[in-house]
Structure formats: structure tokens, C-alpha cells
N, C-alpha and C positions, 0 to 999 in steps of 0.2 A: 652524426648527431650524438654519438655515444650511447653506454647502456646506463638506463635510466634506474635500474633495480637498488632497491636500499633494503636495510636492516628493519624489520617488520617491528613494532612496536604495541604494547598496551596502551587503549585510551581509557580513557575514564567515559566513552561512550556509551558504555551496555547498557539494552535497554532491550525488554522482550517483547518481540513481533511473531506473532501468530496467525495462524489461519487458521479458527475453529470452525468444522461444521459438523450438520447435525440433523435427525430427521426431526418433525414437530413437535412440541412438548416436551422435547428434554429439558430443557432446561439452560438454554443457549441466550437467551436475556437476562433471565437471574442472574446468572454470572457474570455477566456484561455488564450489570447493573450494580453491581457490588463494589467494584473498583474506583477509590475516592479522587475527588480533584481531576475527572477525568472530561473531554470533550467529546460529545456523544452524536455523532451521525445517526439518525434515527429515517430510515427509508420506509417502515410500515407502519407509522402511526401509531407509537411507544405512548405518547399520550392518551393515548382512548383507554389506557389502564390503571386505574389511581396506583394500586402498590409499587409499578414501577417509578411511575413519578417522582412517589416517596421516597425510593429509595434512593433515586438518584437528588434529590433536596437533602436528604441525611448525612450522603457523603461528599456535599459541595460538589455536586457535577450540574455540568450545563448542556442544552438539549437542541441542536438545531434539524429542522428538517427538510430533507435536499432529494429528490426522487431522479437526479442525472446525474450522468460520473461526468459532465463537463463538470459542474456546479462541486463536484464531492473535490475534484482536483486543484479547482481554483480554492477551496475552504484548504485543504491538505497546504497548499502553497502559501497564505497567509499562515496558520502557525509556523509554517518553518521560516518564515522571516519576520514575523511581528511578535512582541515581547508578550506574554501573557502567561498565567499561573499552572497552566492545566500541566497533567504530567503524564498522563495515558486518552488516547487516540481510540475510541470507538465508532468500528462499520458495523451496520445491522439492518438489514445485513446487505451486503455486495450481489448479492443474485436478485435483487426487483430491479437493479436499476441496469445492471447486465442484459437480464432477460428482456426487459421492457425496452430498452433500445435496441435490443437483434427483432423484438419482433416491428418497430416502427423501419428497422431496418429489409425486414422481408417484403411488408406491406410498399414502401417505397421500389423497390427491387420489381417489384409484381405490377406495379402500375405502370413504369418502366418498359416491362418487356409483359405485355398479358397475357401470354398462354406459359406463365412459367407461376412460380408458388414462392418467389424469391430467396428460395433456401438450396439453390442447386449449391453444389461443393460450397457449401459454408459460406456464401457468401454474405448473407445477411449479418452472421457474429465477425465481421473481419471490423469492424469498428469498435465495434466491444471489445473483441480482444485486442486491439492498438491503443483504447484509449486506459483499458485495466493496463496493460503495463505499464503505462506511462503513471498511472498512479502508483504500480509497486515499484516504481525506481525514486517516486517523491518519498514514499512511504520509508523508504532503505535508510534516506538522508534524513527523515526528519528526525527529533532528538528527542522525543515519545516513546514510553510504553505505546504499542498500538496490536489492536487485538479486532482482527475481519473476521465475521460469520458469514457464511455462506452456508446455505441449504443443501442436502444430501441426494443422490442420483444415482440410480444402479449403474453398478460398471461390470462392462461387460469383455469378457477377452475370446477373441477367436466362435464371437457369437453365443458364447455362454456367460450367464450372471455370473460373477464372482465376488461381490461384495457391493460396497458402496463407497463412493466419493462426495468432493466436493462440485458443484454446477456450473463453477465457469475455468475459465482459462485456466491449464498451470502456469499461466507467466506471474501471476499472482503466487504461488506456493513458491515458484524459485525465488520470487524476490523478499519473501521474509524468514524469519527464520529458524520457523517451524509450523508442522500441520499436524492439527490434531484433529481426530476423531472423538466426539464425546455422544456417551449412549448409556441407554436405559438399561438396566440388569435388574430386574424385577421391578425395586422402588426404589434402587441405587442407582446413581451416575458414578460412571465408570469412564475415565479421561485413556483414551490409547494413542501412542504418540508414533505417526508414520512417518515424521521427518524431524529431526533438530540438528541444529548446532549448538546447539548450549551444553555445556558440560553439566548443568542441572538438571535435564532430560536426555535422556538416551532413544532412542531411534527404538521401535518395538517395544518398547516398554508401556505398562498400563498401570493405572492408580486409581482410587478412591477419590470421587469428585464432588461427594454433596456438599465441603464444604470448597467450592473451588477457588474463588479470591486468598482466602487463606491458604490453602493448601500450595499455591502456587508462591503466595508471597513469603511463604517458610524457606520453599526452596530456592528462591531469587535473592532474599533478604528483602526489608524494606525500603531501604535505600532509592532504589531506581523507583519506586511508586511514590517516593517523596522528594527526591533531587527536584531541582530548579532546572528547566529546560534551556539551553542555551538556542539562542537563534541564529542564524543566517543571512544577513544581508543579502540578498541577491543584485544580480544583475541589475542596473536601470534603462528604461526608453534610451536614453542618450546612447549609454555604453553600448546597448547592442547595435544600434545604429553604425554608433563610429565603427565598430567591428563589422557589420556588412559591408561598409565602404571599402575598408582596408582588405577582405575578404576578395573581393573584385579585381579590386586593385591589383592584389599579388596570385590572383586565378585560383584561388582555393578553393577547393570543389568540395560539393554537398557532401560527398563518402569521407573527404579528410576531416570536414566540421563534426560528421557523427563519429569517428574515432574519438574527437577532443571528446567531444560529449561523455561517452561508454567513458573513460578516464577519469572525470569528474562526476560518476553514476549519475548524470544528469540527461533530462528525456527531451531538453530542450534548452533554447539559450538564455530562453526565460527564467529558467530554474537553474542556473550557472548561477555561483555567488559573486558578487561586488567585486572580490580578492582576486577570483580566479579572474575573472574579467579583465581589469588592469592592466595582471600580467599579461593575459594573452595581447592587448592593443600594444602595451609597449614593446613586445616583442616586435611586434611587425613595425611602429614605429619607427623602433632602432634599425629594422631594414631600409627604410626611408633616409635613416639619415647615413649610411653606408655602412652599417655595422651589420654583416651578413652568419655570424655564429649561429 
């Protein structure tokens, strides 16, 4: 097949994806809520607060409310392929709809098998954490500012406390790309950053957070809170059709389609673009009509 490796290049991509969390009262909706022209997943009921409201009417943000990650994946999937104004991605937060389905997931489990509590070896979050990654790999491609809250959970090593994290999967923290910690220092928010890639934050480093939108969009510029979102056509009904057919056809097995997949950081063939698509039919096509390259 040959080696497929190229000359890495700049996009005009960047956009900041985060994972902030945080114990109660910091201040982890403020923040959230300050970021203009944004689309706002609201999981606890943002509404029952007028000043949030306000603020998110101040800065042209819109407010939908989704209490399942099926529902949060298929909204995530619509912006990256349908045309629209927004330019930052708000979860708020990813731990009610996490936790809420590992526990329908225990309760299921336990009915199941009744002298068990449906949480033997984790098995009640094994759909949670399958369906969270498959939203941080939508989350990688979308072309959003996007910014996840999750709520805060003692972490423990070797049976001792040693600090705090965030409450659900890290397949979530791998898949964006950076985790921050934000906490209260008397009456200051104080932002500490445990993971980046961004050359505007560095890894262990800590800051001054009470003014945080700003603070953040000095160091980013404002450019990417204001750029024009490009979208993605994805895949259609037809196309993945004709590609399972062809699939068959030439005995392509489940483990080689999730290679393609992981290559196109795609979680599924549903979230495969239109382009990629194509390509792959005509590929096999051309094996059809005797061209075997």
C-alpha cells in the first residue's frame, strides 16, 4: 500500500476545547455564561436563574435543554454539519447526564440479575463511558470554541485522598485539549491548568480567573470567539448504505472499518464526512471494475 506519512502542516482550525471542572459555587456557569454567540447545552436547569439568562440574551447566545448524551450527540452532530452562527459549544454540565444514565444503567443491571447492585466491576458506567467518547471524538472535529463542565470528585491514589478531579471518564480529558481545574482562593477564582496543548497555557501553571472570558480571550485573541464556523457535510443514508454493501462484498471486517474510522477521528460512519465517504466507495468501486491499487 505504501507509507502514507506527509509534511504536517498549519490550519487555520484552532479553536479552544476544554474540560473545566469544579466543586459548587465557584463559579463554573458565570464563566460559561459570558462567552458571546455561543450554543449552550444546559443539563440543570440554567433557566430557573433570571441573571444567567440575562447574560446569555446580552451576548447573543441560545439555550437548549437535553438531560441524555444520546440527545447531546445527535445536537453536537447537527452543528458540525449544519450551517449556523454560533461559535463556542457549551456542556453544563457532562456529569448529570453521565451519572444519570450509569445509574438507570445499575438499576437495569440489578433487575437483570437480583441479588447483585448492578455496579459489580463498573458495569453500569461501561455505556457512559462509550457513549462520552464517542461525543469527545465529535467534539475533536467540530469547528467550535467548546468548553465541558464537569463537577469535582475526590481522587484517591493507593487508597489515600490526594486531591480532586473531574466525575466522569478521562476519555473525555484525552479528547480535548485541555483540563482545568477552577477554585475558590478566599473570594478569588483561581484557574489551574492540569493539561494543555495550547502554547497559550502551559501544563501546571495557575491564573487569576474572576475575570475569566476575558482573561482567556486576551490569551487566545479574539478571533476564534468571533471566526465563522465552517461545517461538514457528512456522510448520507445512501452513501453508507452503498459502503456496507461494498463492505461485504470485498469481506471487510468490523476491526478494518474502525481503523478507517480512528483515521478520520470519527466515532462512527455516520459522522464520516460526505468527501471522505466518496472516496472510500470509489475506492472499492475501482476494485470492481479491475483496478486493484
Amino acid at each position: 500500500m505504501g507509507l502514507r506519512a506527509k509534511k504536517p502542516k498549519i490550519t487555520d482550525k484552532h479553536r479552544l476545547k476544554a474540560l473545566v471542572y469544579a466543586g459548587a459555587g465557584v463559579g463554573k456557569t458565570h464563566f460559561c455564561c459570558s462567552f458571546p454567540d455561543a450554543y449552550y447545552i444546559d443539563t440543570e436547569g440554567l433557566e430557573d436563574f433570571p441573571q444567567f439568562v440575562k447574560m446569555l440574551h446580552d451576548r447573543n447566545s441560545d439555550l437548549v435543554y437535553l438531560t441524555e448524551l444520546t440527545d447531546i450527540i445527535s445536537e453536537v452532530k447537527e452543528l458540525i454539519s449544519v450551517k449556523h452562527n454560533y461559535k463556542t459549544l457549551i456542556i453544563d454540565s457532562i456529569s448529570f447526564p453521565y451519572g444519570w444514565l450509569s445509574q438507570m444503567e445499575a438499576e437495569r443491571l440489578q433487575r437483570k440479575s437480583p441479588n447483585t447492585e448492578g455496579t459489580e466491576f463498573g458495569a453500569n458506567i461501561a455505556k457512559a463511558k462509550r457513549l462520552t467518547y464517542q461525543l469527545g471524538i465529535l467534539l475533536s472535529m467540530l469547528d467550535m470554541n467548546v468548553v465541558v463542565v464537569s463537577h469535582e470528585k475526590v481522587k484517591y491514589s493507593e487508597g489515600e485522598e490526594v486531591g480532586k478531579t473531574y466525575d466522569i471518564t478521562d476519555k473525555m480529558a484525552y479528547a480535548l485539549g485541555s483540563v482545568w481545574h477552577l477554585r475558590l482562593q478566599g473570594k478569588n477564582r483561581k484557574l489551574f491548568i492540569e493539561k494543555s496543548r495550547y502554547s497559550e497555557l502551559k501544563t501546571n501553571e495557575s491564573m487569576e480567573f474572576d475575570d475569566g472570558y476575558i482573561t482567556i480571550k486576551n490569551l487566545f485573541g479574539e478571533d476564534i470567539f468571533t471566526r465563522e464556523s465552517k461545517i461538514i457535510e457528512l456522510a448520507s443514508n445512501d452513501q453508507i448504505i452503498q459502503f456496507n454493501k461494498l463492505s461485504k462484498l470485498f469481506n471487510i471486517t468490523d476491526e478494518q472499518i474502525q481503523v478507517r474510522l480512528r483515521s478520520e477521528k470519527a466515532e462512527s460512519l455516520e459522522s464520516v464526512s460526505k468527501e471522505t465517504m466518496d472516496k472510500w466507495i470509489n475506492k472499492l468501486n475501482q476494485k470492481i471494475n479491475g483496478d486493484q491499487s
